[in-house]
C-alpha positions as CSV (number, residue, x, y, z in Angstrom):
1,X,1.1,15.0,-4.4
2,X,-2.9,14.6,-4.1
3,X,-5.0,11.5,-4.7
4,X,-6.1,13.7,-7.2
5,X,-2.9,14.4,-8.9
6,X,-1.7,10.8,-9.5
7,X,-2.7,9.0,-12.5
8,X,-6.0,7.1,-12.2
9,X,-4.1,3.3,-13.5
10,X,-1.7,3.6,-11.1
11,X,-4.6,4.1,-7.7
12,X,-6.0,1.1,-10.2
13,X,-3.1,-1.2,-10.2
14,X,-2.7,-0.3,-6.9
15,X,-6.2,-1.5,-5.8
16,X,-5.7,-4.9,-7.8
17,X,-2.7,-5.4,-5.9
18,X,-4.0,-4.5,-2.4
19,X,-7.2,-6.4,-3.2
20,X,-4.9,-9.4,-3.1
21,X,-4.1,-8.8,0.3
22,X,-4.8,-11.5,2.9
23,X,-8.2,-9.6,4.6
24,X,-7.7,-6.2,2.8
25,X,-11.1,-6.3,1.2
26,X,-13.0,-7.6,4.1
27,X,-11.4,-5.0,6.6
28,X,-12.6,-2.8,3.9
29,X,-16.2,-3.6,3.6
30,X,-16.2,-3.6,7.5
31,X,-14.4,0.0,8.5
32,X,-15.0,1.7,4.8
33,X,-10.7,2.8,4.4
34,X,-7.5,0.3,4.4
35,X,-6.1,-1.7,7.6
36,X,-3.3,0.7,8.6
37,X,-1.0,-2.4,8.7
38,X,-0.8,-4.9,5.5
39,X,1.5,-7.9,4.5
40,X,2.9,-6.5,1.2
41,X,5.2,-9.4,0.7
42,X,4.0,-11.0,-2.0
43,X,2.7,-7.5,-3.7
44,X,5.7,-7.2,-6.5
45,X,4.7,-11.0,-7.9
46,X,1.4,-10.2,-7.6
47,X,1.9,-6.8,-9.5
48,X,4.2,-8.3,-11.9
49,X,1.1,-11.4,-12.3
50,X,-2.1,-8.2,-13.2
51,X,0.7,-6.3,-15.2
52,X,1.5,-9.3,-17.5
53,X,-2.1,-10.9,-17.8
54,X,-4.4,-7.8,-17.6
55,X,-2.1,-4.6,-18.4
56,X,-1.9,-1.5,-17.0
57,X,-5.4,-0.5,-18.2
58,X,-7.5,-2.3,-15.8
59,X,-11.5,-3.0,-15.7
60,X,-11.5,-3.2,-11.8
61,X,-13.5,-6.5,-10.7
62,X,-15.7,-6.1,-7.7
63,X,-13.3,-6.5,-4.8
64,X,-10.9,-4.3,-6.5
65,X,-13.6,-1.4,-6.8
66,X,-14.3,-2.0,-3.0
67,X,-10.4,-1.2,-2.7
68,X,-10.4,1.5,-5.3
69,X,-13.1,3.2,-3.3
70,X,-11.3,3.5,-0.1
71,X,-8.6,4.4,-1.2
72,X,-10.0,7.6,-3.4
73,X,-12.1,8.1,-0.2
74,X,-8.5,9.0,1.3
75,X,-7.7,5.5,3.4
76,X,-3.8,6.1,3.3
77,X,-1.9,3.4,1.3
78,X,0.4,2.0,3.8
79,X,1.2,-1.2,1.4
80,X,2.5,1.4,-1.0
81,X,1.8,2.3,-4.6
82,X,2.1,1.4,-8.1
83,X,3.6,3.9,-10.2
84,X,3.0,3.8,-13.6
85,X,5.0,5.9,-16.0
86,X,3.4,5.6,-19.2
87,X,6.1,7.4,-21.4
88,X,9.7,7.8,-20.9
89,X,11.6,11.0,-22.0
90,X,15.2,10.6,-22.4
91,X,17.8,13.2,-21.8
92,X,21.7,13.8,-23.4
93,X,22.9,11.6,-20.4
94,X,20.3,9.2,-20.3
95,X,20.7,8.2,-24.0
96,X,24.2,8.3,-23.7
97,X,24.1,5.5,-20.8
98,X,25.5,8.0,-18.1
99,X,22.7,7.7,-15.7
């Protein structure tokens, strides 16, 4: 699946998150695409922190842009991704608690 292909809050959320990242957005501003090597340890509190306070509809601030950029400019996102699933279809087996 494309850059193109994934929905646009999860490349979001995932900029928020990376912009977090100890020297993610000043690597950025210097080489124009993502460090090929980030510390993502502290990515799911971080996640959990933007999804709870700002939702999953974000108004990127200025680092996060800087992040968003590179990464729709194709920087590879080593930290990995945010995948948001917006609505949830269940099947016979889901809704029967089989899955």
């Amino acid at each position: 699946m494309s850059k193109n292909e994934l929905p646009i809050k999860s490349l979001k959320l995932t900029a928020a998150v990376y912009a977090t990242g100890e020297g993610v957005v000043d690597y950025v501003k210097k080489h124009g695409v993502l460090p090929e090597k980030m510390k993502s340890g502290g990515f799911p509190h971080v996640f959990g922190h933007i999804l709870h306070t700002r939702g999953i509809d974000l108004e990127l601030t200025d680092r996060e842009q800087i992040v968003f950029d590179a990464i729709m400019r194709g920087s590879p996102m080593t930290g990995g991704m945010v995948n948001v699933i917006e609505e949830f279809e269940e099947d016979e087996d889901t809704a029967n608690g089989e899955v």
